[in-house]
C-alpha positions in Angstrom: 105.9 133.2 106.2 108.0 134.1 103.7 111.2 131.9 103.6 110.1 129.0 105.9 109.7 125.9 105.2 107.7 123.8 107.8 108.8 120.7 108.9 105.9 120.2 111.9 102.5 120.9 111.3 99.5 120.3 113.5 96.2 119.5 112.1 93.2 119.7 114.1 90.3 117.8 113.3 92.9 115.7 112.1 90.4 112.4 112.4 87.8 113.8 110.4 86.7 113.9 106.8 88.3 116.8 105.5 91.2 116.9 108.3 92.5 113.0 107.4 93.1 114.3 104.0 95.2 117.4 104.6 97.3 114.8 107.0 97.9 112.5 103.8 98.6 115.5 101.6 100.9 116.5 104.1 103.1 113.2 104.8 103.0 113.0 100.9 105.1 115.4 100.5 107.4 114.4 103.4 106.1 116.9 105.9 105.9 115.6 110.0 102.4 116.1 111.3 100.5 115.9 115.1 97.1 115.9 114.4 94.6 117.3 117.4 91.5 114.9 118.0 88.9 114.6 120.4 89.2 110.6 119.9 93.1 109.2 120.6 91.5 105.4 119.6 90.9 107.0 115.9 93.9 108.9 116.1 96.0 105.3 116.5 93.4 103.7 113.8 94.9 106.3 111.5 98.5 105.8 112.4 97.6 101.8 112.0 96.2 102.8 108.6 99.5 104.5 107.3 102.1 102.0 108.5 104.8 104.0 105.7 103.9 107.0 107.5 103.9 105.7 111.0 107.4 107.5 112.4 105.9 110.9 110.7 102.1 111.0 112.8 101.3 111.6 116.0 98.5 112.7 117.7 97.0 114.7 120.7 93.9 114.8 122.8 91.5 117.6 122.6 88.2 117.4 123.8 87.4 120.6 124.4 89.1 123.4 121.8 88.2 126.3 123.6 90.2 125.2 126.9 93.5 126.6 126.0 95.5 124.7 128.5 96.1 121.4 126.2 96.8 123.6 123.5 100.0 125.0 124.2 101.3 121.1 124.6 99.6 120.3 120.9 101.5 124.1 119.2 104.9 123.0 121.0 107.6 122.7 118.5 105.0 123.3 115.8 105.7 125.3 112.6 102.3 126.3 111.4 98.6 124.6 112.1 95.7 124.0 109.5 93.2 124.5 111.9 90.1 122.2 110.5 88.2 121.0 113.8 84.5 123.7 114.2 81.5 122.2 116.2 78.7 121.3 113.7 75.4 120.4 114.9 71.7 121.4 113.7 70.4 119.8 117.2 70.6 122.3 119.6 68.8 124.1 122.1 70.3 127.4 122.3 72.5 128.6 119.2 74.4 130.9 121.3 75.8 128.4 123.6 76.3 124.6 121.5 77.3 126.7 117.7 78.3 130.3 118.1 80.5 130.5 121.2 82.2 127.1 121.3 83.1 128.2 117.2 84.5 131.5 118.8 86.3 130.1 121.7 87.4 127.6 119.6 89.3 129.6 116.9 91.0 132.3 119.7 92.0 129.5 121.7 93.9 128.0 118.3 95.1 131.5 117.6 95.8 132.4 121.5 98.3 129.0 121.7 99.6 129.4 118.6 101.1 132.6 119.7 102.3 131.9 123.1 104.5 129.1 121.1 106.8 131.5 119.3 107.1 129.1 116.8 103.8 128.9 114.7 104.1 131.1 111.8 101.4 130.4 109.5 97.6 129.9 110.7 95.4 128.1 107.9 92.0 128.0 109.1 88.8 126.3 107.3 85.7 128.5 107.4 82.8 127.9 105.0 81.0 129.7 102.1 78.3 129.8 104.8 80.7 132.7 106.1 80.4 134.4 102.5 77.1 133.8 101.6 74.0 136.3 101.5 71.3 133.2 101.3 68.6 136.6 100.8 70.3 137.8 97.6 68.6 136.6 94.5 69.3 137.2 90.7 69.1 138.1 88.0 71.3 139.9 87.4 73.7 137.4 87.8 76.5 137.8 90.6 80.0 136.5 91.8 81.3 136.5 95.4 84.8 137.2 96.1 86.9 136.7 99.4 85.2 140.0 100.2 82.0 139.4 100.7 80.5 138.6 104.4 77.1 136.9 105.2 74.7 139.2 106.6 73.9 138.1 109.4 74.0 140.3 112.9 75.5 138.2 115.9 71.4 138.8 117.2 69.7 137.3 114.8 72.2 134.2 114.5 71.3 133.6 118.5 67.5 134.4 118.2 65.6 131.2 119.6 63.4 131.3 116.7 66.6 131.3 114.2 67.0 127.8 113.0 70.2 125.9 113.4 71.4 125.6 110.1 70.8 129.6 110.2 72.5 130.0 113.4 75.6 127.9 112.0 76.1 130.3 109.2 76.6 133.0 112.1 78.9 130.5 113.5 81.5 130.3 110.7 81.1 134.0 110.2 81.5 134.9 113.8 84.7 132.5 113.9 86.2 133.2 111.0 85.9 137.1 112.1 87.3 136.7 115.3 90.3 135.1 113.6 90.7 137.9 111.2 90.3 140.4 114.0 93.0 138.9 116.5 95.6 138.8 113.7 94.3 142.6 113.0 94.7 143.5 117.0 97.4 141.4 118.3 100.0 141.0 115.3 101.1 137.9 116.0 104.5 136.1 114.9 102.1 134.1 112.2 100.0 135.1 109.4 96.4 133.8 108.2 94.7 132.3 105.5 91.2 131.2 105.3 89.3 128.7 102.9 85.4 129.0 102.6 84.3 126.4 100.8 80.8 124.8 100.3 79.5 121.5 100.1 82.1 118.9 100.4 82.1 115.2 98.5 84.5 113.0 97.9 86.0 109.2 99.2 87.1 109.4 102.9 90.1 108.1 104.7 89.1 108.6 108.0 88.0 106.2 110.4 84.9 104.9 110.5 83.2 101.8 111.9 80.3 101.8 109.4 78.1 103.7 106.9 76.2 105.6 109.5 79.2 107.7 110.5 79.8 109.1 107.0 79.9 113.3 107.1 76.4 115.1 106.2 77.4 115.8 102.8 78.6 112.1 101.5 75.8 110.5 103.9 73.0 112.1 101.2 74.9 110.8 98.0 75.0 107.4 99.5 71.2 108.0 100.5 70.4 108.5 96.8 72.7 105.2 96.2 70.5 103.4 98.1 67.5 104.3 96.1 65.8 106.5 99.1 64.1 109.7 98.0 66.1 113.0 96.7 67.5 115.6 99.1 67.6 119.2 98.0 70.8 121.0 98.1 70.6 124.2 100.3 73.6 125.7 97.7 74.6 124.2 94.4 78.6 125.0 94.5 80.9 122.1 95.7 84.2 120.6 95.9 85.8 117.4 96.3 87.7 117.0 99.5 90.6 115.9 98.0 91.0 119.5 96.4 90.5 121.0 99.6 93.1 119.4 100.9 95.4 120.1 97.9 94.2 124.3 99.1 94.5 123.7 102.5 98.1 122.5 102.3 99.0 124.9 99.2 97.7 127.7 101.4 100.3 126.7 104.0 103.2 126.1 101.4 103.0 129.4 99.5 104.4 132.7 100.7 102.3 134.7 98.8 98.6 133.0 100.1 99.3 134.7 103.4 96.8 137.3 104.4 94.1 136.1 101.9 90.7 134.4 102.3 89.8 131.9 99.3 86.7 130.2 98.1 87.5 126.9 96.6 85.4 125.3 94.3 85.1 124.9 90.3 81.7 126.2 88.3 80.3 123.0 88.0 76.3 123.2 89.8 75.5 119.5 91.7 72.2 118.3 92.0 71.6 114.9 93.5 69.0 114.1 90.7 72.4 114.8 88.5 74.3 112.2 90.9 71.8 109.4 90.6 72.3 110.0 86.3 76.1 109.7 87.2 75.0 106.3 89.5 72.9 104.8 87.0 76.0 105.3 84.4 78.8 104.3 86.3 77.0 100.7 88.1 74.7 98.3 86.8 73.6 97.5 90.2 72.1 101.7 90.6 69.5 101.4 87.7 66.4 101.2 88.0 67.4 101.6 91.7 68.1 104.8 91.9 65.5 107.5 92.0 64.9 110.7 90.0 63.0 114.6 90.5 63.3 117.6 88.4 65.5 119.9 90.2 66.5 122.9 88.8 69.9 124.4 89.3 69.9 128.1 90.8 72.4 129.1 88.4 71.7 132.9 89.6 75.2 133.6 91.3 78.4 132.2 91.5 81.9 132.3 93.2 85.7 133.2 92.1 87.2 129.9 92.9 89.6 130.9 89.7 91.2 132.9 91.6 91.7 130.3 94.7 93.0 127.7 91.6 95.1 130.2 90.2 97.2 131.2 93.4 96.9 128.0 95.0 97.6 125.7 92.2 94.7 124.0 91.6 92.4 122.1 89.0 89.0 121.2 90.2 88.1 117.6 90.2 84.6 116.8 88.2 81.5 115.7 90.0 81.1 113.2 87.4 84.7 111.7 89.2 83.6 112.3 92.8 80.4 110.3 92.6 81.7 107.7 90.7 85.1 107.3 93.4 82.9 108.1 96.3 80.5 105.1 95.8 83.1 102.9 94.4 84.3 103.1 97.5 80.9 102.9 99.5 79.4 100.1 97.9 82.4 98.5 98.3 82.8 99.3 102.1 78.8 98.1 102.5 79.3 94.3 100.8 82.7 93.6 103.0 80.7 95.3 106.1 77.5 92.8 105.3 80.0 90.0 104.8 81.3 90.3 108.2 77.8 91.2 110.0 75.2 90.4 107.6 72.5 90.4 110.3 73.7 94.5 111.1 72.6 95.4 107.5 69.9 95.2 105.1 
């Protein structure tokens, strides 16, 4: 993508957690954006919400990603696409059909459109450490992965019926993020791809949502331990905070030189939630003796080259000390005005 400068960028997922923040990085810096969403009511919520920005977002309907046909109107005119939106779901019946395929179709539909426009020339797609990770490797000795390493896992096992869902959506991201790899590999398109893997993601939101029970997974259990309810445990103990990921995301679309590469964002700091109630009890008066506490022991065995993602992309990782304490500022706040309005709807 060397020399362009993109002027019209679509976003898909573009109403969701991670997606609303690469749309506000992106009008920041005075870039136009169409965001893809399977909601257009949330879509105009989020124009509503950025009245500065209103003659600068649109939006588009996508229900279904892996029907190519809306696609083509959602890449027209369209200069690259951070492609956010993946199915995620750990209720499912058959892995094959609700996580591996639609994350498959998904991505080549994306990649299909994208070159039928003639236009796109830069794909930046969000894949997972779940794509990276071997969760069977164990230290000592220590170990670092790199944007070389794959998850394990054989497209068999990943569909098995007996292969749990949060299994079976590790396959997912793999598969996905292979097939996008492979089609740049095969087809040579006009446009060139970059991929971000990263793992858990916290941090304040500026999506839409009605109320507390639509948070994402990942801020939904640090609110959990806000509200005093018993410790989750972390499957992985590597983060970021979204608003980094949205500083990559857009970085990885901005910079010549981040074409071709696959990055895994993230600092060395380890999170455990027992660590987040601390940071609760610390930060609000109203968290102690609220919160509760367990012993949980870091895995501190491995790690991941996210120096390397802050190096080319520009980066300085946010603390998790800064992410709890913005993220529920925010919540708590968001829960008083929420039972001021409907104090009957909340405890």
């Amino acid at each position: 993508m060397t020399g362009l400068q993109p002027q019209y960028i679509l976003v898909t997922g573009a109403t969701g957690f991670i997606g609303a923040h690469v749309v506000d990085e992106l009008l920041r810096r005075g870039i136009r954006v169409r965001g893809a969403t399977r909601s257009l009511a949330k879509g105009e919520a989020m124009i509503q919400a950025r009245p500065e920005y209103a003659a600068s977002l649109d939006f588009v309907q996508i229900k279904d990603f892996a029907t190519p046909g809306p696609l083509d109107h959602a890449v027209e005119g369209i200069d690259a696409v951070i492609h956010v939106a993946s199915p995620l779901t750990y209720d499912t019946t058959d892995n094959e059909k609700e996580l591996i395929i639609p994350a498959i179709n998904g991505v080549r539909s994306v990649l299909e459109a994208s070159q039928r426009s003639k236009t796109v020339r830069r794909v930046v797609m969000t894949s997972s450490f779940a794509s990276v990770m071997n969760a069977d490797r164990k230290g000592p000795p220590y170990f670092e992965y790199t944007g070389g390493d794959w998850n394990p896992l054989t497209y068999q096992e990943s569909i098995a019926p007996t292969t749990p869902a949060h299994i079976a959506y590790r396959g997912a991201k793999k598969f996905a993020e292979q097939a996008a790899w492979d089609f740049v590999r095969e087809q040579k398109p006009g446009f060139d791809l970059v991929t971000l893997c990263p793992s858990m993601t916290f941090g304040p939101i500026v999506h839409p949502i009605s109320n507390l029970d639509q948070l994402n997974e990942s801020n939904a259990m640090l609110w959990k331990v806000a509200q005093g309810l018993p410790l989750g445990t972390a499957r992985v103990p590597s983060w970021i905070d979204v608003r980094d990921l949205a500083l990559a995301h857009v970085e990885a679309l901005l910079r010549p030189d981040a074409g071709g590469k696959r990055y895994i964002p993230g600092g060395t700091e380890r999170f455990t939630y027992d660590w987040a109630a601390s940071i609760m009890e610390e930060e609000f008066d109203w968290a102690k003796n609220k919160v509760q506490h367990q012993e949980q022991k870091v895995d501190d065995s491995y790690g991941f080259d996210g120096v390397t993602t802050a190096k080319d992309l520009g980066i300085k990782y946010t603390s998790f000390h800064t992410t709890v304490k913005d993220l529920i500022t925010q919540l708590k706040g968001m829960h008083e005005a929420l039972q001021e309005s409907s104090p009957e709807a909340l405890p």
